[in-house]
C-alpha positions in Angstrom: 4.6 3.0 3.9 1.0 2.3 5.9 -0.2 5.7 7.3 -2.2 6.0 10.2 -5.1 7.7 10.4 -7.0 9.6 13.9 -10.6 9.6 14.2 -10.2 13.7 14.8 -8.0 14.0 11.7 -11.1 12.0 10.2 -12.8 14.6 11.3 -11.3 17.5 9.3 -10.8 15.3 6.1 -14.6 14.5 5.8 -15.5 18.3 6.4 -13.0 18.8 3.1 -13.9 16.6 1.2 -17.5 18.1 1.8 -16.4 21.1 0.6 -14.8 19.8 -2.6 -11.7 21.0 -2.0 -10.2 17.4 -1.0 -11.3 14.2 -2.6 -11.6 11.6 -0.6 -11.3 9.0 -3.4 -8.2 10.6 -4.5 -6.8 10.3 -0.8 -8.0 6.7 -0.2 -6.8 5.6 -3.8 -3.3 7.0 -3.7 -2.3 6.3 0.1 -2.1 3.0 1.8 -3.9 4.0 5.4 -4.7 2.4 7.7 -6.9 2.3 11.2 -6.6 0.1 14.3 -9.9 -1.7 15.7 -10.2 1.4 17.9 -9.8 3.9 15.6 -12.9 1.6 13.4 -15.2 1.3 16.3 -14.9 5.1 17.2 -14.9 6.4 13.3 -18.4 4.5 13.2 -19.7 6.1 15.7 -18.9 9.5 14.8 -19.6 9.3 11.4 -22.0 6.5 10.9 -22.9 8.4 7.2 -19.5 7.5 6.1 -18.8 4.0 7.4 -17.9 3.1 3.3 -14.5 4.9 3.9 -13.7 1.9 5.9 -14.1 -0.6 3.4 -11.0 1.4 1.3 -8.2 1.3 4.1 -6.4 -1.6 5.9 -8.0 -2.1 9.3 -5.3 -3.4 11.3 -6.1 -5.6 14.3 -6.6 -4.7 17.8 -3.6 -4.6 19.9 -2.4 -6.7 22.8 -0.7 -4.2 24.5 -1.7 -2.6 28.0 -2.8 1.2 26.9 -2.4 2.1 30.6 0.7 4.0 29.8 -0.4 5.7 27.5 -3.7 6.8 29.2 -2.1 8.3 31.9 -1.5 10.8 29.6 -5.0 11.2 28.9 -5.3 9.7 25.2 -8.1 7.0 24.8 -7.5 3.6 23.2 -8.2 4.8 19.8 -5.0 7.3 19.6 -3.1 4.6 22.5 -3.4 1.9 19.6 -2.5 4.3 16.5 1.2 5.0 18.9 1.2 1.2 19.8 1.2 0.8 15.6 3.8 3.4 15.4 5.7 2.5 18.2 6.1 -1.8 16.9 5.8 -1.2 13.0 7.6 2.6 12.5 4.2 3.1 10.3 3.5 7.3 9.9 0.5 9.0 12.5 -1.2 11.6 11.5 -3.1 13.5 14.0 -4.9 16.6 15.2 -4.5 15.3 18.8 -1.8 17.4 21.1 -1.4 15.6 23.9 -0.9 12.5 21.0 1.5 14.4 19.5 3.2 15.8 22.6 3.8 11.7 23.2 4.3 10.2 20.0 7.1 12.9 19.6 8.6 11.8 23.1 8.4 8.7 22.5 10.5 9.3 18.5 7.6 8.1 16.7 6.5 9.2 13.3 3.9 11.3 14.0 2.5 14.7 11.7 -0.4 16.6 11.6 -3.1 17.2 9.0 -1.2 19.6 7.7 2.0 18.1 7.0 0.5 15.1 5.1 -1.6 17.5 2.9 2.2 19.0 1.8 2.8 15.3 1.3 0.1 15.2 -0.8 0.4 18.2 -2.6 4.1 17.0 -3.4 3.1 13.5 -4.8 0.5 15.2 -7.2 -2.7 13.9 -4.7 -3.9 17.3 -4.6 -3.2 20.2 -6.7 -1.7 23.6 -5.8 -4.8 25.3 -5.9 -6.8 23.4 -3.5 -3.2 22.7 -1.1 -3.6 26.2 -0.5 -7.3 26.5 0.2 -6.7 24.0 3.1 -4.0 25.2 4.3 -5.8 28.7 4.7 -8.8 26.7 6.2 -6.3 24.9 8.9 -5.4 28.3 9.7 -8.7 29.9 10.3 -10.0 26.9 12.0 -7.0 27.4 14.2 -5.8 24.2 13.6 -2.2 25.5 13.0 -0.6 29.1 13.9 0.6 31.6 11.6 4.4 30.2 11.4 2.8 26.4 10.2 0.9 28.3 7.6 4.1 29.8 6.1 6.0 27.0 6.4 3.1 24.7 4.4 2.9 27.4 1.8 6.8 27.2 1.6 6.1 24.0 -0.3 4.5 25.6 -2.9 7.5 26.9 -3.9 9.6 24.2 -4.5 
């Protein structure tokens, strides 16, 4: 399955993987992602330093669709055209976005945070134990996700 990737979610993985507690060419060689043209033109801006990361997932073109639904909501065309994705191909989202999440669950789509792929990641032996549970402790004190998430994460540590 093709996973979806936000520019904020971006974000969070490239401060990781600075860290060494997440290696980017561990995540980009065991997943299939995947950006939209939007998601592209606003990860090179952002992050101009790391524009090789591109050349390692699918880029996916740009979409015909009218984001003027989903702006109304007040997403921009990078996260409109990751739900767009979601929305035709049933591909997975992850995001750090709320209001994102708040309508890619209305809408039924396949949408996670950060947070949740990581566990899919610890599960499918990306990342070990170890360094599962140093992120999930950073998601927490970057208040990325509250104090039940965190226990709930962790609770995969123990299966």
């Amino acid at each position: 399955m093709l996973i979806g990737i936000d520019t904020f979610s971006w974000y969070k993985i490239i401060r990781f993987s600075e860290t060494g507690i997440l290696s980017l060419n561990s995540l980009l060689l065991d997943s299939d992602i995947f950006v939209t043209r939007e998601v592209k033109k606003e990860f090179e801006y952002r992050f101009p330093e790391y524009g090789g990361i591109l050349d390692r997932v699918i880029i996916l073109p740009q979409s015909d669709s009218d984001f003027q639904s989903y702006h109304e909501f007040g997403l921009d065309d990078a996260d409109a055209s990751l739900l767009e994705i979601s929305a035709k191909k049933k591909y997975l989202i992850v995001t750090e976005d709320h209001p994102m999440i708040a309508e890619g669950t209305k809408r039924g789509l396949n949408i996670i945070q950060l947070g949740d792929y990581l566990g899919y990641l610890v599960l499918n032996q990306v990342i070990t134990h170890n360094n599962f549970f140093k992120l999930v402790r950073r998601l927490r004190s970057m208040r990325n996700i509250t104090k039940k998430k965190e226990r709930e994460l962790l609770q995969i540590l123990r299966t």
